[in-house]
C-alpha positions, 0 to 999 in steps of 0.5 A: 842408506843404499840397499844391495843385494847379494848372491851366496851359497845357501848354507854359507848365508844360513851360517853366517846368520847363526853367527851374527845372530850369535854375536846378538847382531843381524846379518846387515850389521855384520855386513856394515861393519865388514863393509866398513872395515873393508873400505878403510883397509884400502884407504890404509894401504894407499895412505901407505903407499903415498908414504913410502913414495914420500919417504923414498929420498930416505936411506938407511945406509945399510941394509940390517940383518933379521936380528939387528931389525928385531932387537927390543 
């Protein structure tokens, strides 16, 4: 494991110490977690975007109107 080190306000690091502490976790953990979380949002979004660019010969034949796209 890598280590960084990071800047931020002092009072926004002494609360988000008091939340993690909390949540029964270090800080670190917190951040792994953000860390990873973040990470795979753009691995998400750009597993989107290929989809779309994939999917663009479909044609709905129409466009919808708000309530015919929210029926159930």
């Amino acid at each position: 494991m890598k280590n960084i080190t990071l800047s931020a306000d002092e009072d926004l690091i002494e609360k988000a110490r008091l939340l993690a502490r909390a949540q029964r976790r270090t800080l670190n953990a917190a951040f792994r977690e953000w860390l990873t979380q973040f990470t795979a949002s753009e691995s998400n979004a750009q597993s989107f975007d290929t989809l779309m660019k994939q999917m663009r010969h479909v044609k709905a034949g129409r466009h919808f109107t708000r309530d015919e796209m929210n029926e159930r």
